[in-house]
Every structure is written in structure tokens, then in C-alpha cells.
C-alpha positions in Angstrom: -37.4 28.8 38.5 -39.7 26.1 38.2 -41.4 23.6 39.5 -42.5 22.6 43.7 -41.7 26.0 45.6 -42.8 23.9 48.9 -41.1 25.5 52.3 -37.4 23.7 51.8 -37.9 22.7 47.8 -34.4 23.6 45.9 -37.0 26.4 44.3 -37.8 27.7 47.5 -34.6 28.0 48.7 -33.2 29.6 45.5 -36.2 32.1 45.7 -34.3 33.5 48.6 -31.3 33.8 47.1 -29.5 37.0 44.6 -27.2 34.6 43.1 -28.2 31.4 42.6 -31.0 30.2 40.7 -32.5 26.3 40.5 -35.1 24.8 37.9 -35.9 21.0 38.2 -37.4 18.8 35.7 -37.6 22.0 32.9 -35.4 20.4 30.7 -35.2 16.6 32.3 -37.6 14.8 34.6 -35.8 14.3 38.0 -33.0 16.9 36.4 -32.5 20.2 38.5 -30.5 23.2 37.1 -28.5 24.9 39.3 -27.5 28.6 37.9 -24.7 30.9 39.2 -26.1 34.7 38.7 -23.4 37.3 39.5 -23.3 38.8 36.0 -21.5 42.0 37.4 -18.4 40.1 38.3 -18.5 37.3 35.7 -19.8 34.7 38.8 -16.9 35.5 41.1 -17.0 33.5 44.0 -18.0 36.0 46.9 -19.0 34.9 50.2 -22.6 36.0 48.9 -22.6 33.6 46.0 -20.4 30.8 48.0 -22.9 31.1 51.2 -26.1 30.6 48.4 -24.5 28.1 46.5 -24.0 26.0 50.0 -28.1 26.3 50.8 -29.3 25.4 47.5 -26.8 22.6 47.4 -28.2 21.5 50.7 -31.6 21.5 49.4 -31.0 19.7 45.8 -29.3 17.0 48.3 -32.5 16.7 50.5 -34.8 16.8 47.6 -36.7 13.7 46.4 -37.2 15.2 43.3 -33.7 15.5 42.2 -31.7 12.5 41.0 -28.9 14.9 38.6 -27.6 18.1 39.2 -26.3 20.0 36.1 -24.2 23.2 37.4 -23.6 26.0 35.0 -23.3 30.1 34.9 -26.1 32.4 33.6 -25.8 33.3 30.1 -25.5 36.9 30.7 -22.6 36.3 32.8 -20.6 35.6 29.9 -18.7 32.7 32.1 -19.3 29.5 34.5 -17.3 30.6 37.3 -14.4 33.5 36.2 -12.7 32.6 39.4 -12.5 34.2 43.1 -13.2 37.7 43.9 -10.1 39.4 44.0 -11.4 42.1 45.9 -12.1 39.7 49.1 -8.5 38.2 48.6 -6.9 41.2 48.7 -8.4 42.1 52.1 -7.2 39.1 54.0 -4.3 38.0 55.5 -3.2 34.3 56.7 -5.9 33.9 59.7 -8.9 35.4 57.6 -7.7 32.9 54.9 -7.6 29.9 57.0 -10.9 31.0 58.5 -12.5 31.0 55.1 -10.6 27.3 53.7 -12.3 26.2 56.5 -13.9 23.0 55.1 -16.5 22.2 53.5 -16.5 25.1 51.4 -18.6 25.1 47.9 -16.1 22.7 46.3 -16.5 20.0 48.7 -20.5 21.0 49.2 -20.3 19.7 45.1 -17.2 16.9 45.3 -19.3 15.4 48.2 -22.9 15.5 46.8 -24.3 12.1 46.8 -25.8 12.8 43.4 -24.3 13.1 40.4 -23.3 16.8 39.1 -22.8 17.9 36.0 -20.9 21.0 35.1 -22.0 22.5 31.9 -19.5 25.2 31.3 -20.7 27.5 29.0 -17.7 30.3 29.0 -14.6 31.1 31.0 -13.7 28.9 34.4 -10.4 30.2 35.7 -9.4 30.0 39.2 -11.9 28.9 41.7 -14.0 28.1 39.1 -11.7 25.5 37.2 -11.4 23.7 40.9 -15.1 24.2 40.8 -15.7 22.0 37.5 -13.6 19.6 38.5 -15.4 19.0 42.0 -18.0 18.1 39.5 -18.6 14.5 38.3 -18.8 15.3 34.4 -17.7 18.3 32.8 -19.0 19.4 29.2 -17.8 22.2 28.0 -18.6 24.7 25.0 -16.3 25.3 21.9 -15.5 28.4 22.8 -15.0 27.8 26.6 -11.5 28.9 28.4 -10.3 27.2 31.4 -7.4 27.5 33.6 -5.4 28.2 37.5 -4.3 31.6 37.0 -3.6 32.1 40.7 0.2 32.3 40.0 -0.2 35.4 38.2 -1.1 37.1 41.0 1.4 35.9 43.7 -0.7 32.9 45.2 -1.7 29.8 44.1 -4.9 27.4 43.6 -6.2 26.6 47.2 -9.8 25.1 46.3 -8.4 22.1 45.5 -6.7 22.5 42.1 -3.7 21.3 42.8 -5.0 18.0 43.5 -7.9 17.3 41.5 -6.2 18.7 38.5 -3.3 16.4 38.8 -5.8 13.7 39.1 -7.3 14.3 36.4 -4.7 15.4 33.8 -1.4 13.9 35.6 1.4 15.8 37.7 3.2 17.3 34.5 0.1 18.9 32.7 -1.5 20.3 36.4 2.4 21.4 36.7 2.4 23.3 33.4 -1.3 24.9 34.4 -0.7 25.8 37.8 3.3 27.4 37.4 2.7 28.9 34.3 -1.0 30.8 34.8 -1.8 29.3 31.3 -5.2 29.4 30.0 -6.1 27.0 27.4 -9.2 26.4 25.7 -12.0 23.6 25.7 -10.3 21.7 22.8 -7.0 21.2 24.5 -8.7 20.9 27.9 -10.2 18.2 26.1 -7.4 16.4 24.9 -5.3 16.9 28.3 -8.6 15.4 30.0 -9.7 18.6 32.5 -12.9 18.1 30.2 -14.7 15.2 29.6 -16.6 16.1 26.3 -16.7 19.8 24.2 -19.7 20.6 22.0 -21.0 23.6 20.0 -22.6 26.4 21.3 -26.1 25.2 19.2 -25.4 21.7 20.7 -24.4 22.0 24.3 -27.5 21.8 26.1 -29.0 18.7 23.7 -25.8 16.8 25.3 -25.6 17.8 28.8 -29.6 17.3 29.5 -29.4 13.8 26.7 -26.8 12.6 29.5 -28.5 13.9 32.5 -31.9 12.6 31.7 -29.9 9.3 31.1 -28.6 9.1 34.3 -31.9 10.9 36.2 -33.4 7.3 34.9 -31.9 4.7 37.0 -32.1 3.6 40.5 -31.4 7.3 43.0 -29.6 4.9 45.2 -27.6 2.8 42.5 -26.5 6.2 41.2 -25.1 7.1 44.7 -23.0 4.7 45.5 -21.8 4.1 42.1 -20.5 7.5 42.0 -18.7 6.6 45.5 -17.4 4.0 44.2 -15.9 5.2 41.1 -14.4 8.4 43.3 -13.1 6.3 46.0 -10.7 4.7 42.4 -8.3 8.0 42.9 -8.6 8.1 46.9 -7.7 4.6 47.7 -5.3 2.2 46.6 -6.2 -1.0 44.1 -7.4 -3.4 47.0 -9.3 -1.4 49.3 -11.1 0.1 46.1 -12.1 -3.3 45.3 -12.9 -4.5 48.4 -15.0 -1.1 48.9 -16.5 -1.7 45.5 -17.5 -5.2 46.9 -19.2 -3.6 49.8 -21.4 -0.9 47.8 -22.1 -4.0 45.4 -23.6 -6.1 48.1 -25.5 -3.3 50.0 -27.5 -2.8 46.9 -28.9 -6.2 47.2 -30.6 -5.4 50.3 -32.8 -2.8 48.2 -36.3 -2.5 46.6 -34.6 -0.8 43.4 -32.2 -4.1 42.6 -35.8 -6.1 43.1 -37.2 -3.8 40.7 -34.5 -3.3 38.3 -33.9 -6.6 37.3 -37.9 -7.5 37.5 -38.2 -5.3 35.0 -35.2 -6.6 32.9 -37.2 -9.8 32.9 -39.9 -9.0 31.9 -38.7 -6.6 29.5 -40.6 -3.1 31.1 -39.6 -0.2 32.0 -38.3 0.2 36.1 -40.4 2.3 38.3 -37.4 3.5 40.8 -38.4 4.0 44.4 -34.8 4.7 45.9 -34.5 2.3 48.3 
């Protein structure tokens, strides 16, 4: 870790945790790293890990500090997120099940974030943890990255989400082909089918993902947050009332300090200083 460890800081939060580990501004100013730590069990999503990840997530949100959330698995895990823990399936029957979809769980905690979340995968996200990357906002991925919805393979299916994220991001007949088939494919053609946004080189990957981060951690914290609402609300509203809500978000930002500032600055050609509000 790194950084402010003040009572209720991302670091001090994280400090409390086995499983989940946070640096801001080591690698980007405004720019915490949020690090899933269960190298036993590949970052398998136990309740442990799930019930950490939900605290530090809730502490990045609160968190002045942070503008850009970059999620990603330890190295020594080998993966990003190798998917549920089987072992905690295997014990539960339909009313433990719904019990534990209860929402939010971790994927909404990181779909619903009002700042923007990068997943950098750096090795395998199958299962729950493809439906994890995809509740992210951007997701870069290493060459030799594998991703996929196994679920099928073991008489179930994807119930984090995959079944609808993926299809909104790759179409019905590629999430089809994932989900029925169990197949994992790799970051090139994860690529190409869209379930990735960009794939890099192991040597490379971190120059990109903290390049775009610090990019991002550089404009207004409250233009950020509702342009990201407003670009999610394109594939959870029809054509008009995305518009219209585009409108909406548009206008509320010219009741802000930050608009003031940012095209002040523009003018007379310096950089911003960002106050979020």
C-alpha cells in the first residue's frame, strides 16, 4: 500500500483486509490500484474476498483522493479473477443461492461505481471473474490473458451478470457461443469479438493501463461521473430517453465550479485546477 492510511482512507481499509490490497497515486496521481490477493485459489471469489472487495470499494468511492480505479489480480496469483469458488457452490442449494445473488453483490459494487474502473487483466478471468471485467468500464488485457463463462461445464450457468453484459458487449450469437459451449478463448480473439477493449504485451501492459488512467484521473471528478452515466445509460435505455438523459447530465454540469474552470482555462490556454464541484 501506499499513500494516506487516515481512519476510512482506501489504504486503511485495505490494511484490514487478507485479500484485497489498494495503492493510490503510486503509479498515477488521483489513480488508486485496487489488487485481488488470494494466490492459493487463483483469486476465487469467496465470500472473504467478495465481502473485502465491497469495503475497499466503498472506501475508493468516498475517497477525495481517487478519481480512477484500475482493478487487477496479484501477480503471484497467476490470474485476475479464475472465477467462483467451487467449493462454496457446491455447498448450497436454491435458498443459500438466492441469499447470496442478493444484490449488490461485487459486480454491481464495480458496474455502479461512480468512478471510472479499469480492469487490467493480467492472466486468466473465467467465470465470475469474466462478469467481473465486464462490470468494469475499460478492460485491457495481456497477450497471454484467457477469458471465458465456463459455468456450463459444470451444470450451471453465469449468474453474475454474464449473460447480459456479455451479450451487450459482444452481441447475442458470440455471448451464445461462450456461455453454451464453456469456451475459453484468448485476449486476441476476445479482442476482436469486443469482451476486451485493448490487448498489450506483458512488458507493455502497465505503461497503457496507468497512460489511460492518469488521462482520465486529469479531468473534472464530476465531468467523469456523469459521463460514464451517461455513456452506460446508451445500453439501458432506449435512443430518446438516452438523449434526453444525456441532455440532463449536460446541463447539470453548467451549474458547476469545474465547467467555470475548465473552459477558463481553455481560454486562457493553462492547465485546469479541478475542484469537483
Amino acid at each position: 500500500m501506499s499513500g494516506d492510511a487516515s481512519p476510512g482512507s482506501p489504504q486503511q481499509v485495505a490494511g484490514e483486509c487478507e485479500t484485497v490490497d489498494v495503492a493510490v497515486g503510486e503509479r498515477a496521481d488521483h489513480v488508486a490500484t485496487v489488487t485481488l490477493s488470494r494466490p492459493d485459489a487463483r483469486n476465487a471469489l469467496n465470500a472473504q474476498l467478495r465481502a473485502e472487495l465491497k469495503d475497499v470499494l466503498d472506501a475508493v468511492e468516498a475517497s477525495d483522493e481517487v478519481r480512477v480505479v484500475v482493478l487487477t489480480g496479484s501477480e503471484d496469483s497467476g490470474s485476475f479473477v479464475a472465477g467462483a469458488d467451487v467449493k462454496e457452490l457446491r455447498e448450497r442449494g436454491p435458498i443459500e443461492q438466492r441469499e447470496a445473488s442478493k444484490r449488490p453483490r461485487v459486480y454491481e459494487y464495480v458496474d455502479d461505481l461512480e468512478k471510472p474502473v479499469i480492469a487490467r487483466i493480467n492472466g486468466h478471468a473465467l467465470g465470475g471473474g469474466c462478469e467481473l471485467a465486464q462490470a468494469c468500464d475499460v478492460r485491457i488485457a495481456r497477450e497471454d490473458a484467457k477469458l471465458g463463462q465456463p459455468e456450463i461445464n459444470l451444470g450451471i450457468m453465469p449468474g453474475g451478470g454474464g449473460t447480459q453484459r456479455l451479450a451487450r458487449l459482444v452481441g447475442e450469437g458470440q455471448a451464445m457461443r461462450l456461455v453454451l459451449s464453456g469456451e475459453i478463448i484468448d485476449a486476441e480473439e476476445a479482442s476482436d469479438i469486443g469482451l476486451v477493449d485493448e490487448v498489450h504485451a506483458t512488458d507493455a501492459l502497465d505503461e497503457r493501463v496507468y497512460e489511460l488512467a492518469g488521462r482520465m484521473a486529469a479531468k473534472s471528478p464530476l465531468a467523469l461521473e456523469l459521463a460514464k452515466k451517461a455513456v452506460k445509460a446508451s445500453s439501458r435505455m432506449d435512443l430518446e430517453s438516452g438523449i434526453e438523459y444525456e441532455a440532463e447530465l449536460f446541463a447539470q454540469l453548467f451549474a458547476s465550479a469545474d465547467k467555470n474552470e475548465g473552459i477558463d482555462a481553455f481560454l486562457e490556454d493553462r492547465e485546469p485546477e479541478w475542484e469537483g464541484r
